[in-house]
KEZARO-615227 format. One record per residue (C-alpha): residue number from 1; z, y negated, x negated. Coordinates in steps of 0.5 Angstrom, whole numbers, plus 500, padded with zeros to 3 digits. Each point is the difference from the previous one (the first is absolute). Example, Ala and Ser with C-alpha at 12.3 -4.5 7.8 and 13.67 -1.06 7.14 Angstrom:
! residues 2
pt nr 1; up 516; north 509; east 475
pt nr 2; up 498; north 493; east 498
***
This chain:
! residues 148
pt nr 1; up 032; north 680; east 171
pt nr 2; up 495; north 495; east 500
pt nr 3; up 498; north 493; east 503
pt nr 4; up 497; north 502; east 506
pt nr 5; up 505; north 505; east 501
pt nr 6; up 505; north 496; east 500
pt nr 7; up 496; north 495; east 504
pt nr 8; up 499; north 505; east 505
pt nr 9; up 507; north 502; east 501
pt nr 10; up 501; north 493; east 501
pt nr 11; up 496; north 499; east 506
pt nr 12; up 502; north 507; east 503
pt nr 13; up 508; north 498; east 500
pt nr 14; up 498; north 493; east 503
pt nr 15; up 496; north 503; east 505
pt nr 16; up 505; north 505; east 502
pt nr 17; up 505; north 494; east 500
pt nr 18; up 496; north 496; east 505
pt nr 19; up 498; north 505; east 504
pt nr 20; up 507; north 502; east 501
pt nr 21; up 501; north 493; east 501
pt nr 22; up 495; north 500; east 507
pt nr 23; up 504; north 505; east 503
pt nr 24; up 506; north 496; east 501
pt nr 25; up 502; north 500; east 507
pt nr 26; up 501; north 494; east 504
pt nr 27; up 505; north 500; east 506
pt nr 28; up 499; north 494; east 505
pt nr 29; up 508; north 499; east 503
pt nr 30; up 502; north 498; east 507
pt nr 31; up 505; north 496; east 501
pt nr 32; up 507; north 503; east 501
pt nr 33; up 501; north 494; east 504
pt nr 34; up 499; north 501; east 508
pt nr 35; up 497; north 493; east 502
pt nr 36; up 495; north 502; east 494
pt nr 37; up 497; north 506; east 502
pt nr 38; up 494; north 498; east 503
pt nr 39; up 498; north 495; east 494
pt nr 40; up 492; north 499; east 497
pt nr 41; up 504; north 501; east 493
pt nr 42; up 504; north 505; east 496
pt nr 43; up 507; north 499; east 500
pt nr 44; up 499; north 502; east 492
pt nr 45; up 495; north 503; east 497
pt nr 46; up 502; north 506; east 495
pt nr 47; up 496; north 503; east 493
pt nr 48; up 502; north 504; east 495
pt nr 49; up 506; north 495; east 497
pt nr 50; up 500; north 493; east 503
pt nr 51; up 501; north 498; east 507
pt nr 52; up 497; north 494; east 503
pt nr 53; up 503; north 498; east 505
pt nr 54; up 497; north 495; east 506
pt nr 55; up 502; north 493; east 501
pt nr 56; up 507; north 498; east 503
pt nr 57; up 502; north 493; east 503
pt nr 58; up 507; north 499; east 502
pt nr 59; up 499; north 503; east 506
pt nr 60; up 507; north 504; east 504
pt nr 61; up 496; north 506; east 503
pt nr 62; up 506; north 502; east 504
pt nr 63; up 499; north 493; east 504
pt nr 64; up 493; north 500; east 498
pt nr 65; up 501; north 492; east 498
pt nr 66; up 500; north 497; east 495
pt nr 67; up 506; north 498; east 497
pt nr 68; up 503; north 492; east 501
pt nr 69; up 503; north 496; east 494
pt nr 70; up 494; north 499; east 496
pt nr 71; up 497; north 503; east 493
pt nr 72; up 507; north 501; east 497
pt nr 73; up 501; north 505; east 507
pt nr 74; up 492; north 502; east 501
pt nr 75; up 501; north 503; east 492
pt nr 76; up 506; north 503; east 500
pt nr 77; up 498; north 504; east 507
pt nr 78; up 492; north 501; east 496
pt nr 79; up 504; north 503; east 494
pt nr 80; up 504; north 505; east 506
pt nr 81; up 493; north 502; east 503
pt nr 82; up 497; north 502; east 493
pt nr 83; up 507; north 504; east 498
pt nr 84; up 499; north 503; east 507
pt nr 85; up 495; north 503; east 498
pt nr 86; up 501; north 502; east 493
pt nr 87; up 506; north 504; east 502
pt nr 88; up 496; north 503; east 505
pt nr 89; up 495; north 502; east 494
pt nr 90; up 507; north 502; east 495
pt nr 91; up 499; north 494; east 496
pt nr 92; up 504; north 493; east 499
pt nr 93; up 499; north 493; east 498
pt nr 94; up 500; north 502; east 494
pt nr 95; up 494; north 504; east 500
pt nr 96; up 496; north 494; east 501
pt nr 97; up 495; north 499; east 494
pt nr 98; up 495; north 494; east 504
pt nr 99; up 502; north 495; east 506
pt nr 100; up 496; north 496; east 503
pt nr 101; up 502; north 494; east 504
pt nr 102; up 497; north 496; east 505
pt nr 103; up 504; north 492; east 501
pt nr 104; up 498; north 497; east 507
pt nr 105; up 502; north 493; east 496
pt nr 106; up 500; north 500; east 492
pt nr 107; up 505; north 496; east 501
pt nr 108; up 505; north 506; east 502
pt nr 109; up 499; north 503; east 493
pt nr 110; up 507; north 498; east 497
pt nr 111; up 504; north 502; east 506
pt nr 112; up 495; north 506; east 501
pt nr 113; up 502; north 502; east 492
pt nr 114; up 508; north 499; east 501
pt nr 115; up 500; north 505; east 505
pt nr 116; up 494; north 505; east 498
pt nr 117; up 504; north 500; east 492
pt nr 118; up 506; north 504; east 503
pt nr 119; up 497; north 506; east 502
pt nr 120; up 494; north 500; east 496
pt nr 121; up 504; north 501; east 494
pt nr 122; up 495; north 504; east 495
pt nr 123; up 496; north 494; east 500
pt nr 124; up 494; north 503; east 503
pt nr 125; up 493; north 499; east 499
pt nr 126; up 498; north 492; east 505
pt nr 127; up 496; north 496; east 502
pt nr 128; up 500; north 495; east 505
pt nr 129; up 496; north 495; east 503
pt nr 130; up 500; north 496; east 507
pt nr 131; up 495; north 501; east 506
pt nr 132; up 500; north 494; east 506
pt nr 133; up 502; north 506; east 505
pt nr 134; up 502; north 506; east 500
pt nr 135; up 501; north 506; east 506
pt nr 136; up 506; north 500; east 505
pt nr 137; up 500; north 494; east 498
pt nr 138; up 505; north 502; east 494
pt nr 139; up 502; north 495; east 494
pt nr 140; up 500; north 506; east 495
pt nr 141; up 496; north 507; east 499
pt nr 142; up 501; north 504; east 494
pt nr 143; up 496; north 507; east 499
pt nr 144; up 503; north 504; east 494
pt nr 145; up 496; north 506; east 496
pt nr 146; up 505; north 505; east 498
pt nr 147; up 501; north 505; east 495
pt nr 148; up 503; north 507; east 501
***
């Protein structure tokens, strides 16, 4: 086989590959959570073999308020809602391969992480910054990318 051949092979294969590739389906979730059905987002956003879902805050979606006690009780019921809707997908905190964390004040970041290390135990991908204000007026928000 020459050169060309084999060059020819090559692109052939990764054409076929790509093309493959661009017919990945993509499902918009909803929320499995009633108080959510209605939201301009996706609850989570499902491909191939990641699941991405929206941001959490430490929102309790039974009363439809946010949880007292500050950033130790906001994370913990963040890291609820997240598991929430990964159980409602099959998948678990240890799925998790990126999280991003959103702190109202950087200062919470040491009380955030003392919770945040017991249940994101396969030490996940993170990042996490703080903005001056962020919705419901929450202390947290966590999005997390999940594989299947």
């Amino acid at each position: 086989m020459s050169k060309n051949q084999i060059f020819s092979s090559i692109i052939l294969f990764i054409t076929l590959v790509s093309c493959n590739n661009l017919n990945q389906e993509i499902i918009f979730h909803n929320s499995h959570e009633p108080t959510r059905v209605n939201v301009p987002f996706s609850d989570a956003v499902e491909t191939d073999d990641l699941l991405f879902l929206t941001g959490q805050i430490g929102k309790n979606h039974s009363l439809g308020k946010l949880v007292e006690g500050g950033i130790e009780a906001e994370t913990k019921q963040v890291i609820k809602n997240i598991e929430d809707v990964l159980n409602h997908h099959d998948l678990s905190l240890d799925n998790v391969v990126k999280c991003t964390v959103i702190l109202n004040d950087i200062n919470d970041f040491k009380t955030f992480n003392s919770v945040y290390i017991k249940y994101f135990t396969k030490n996940p991908a993170r990042t996490t910054f703080a903005a001056s204000e962020l919705a419901g007026g929450a202390s947290i928000e966590i999005d997390v990318i999940a594989a299947k």
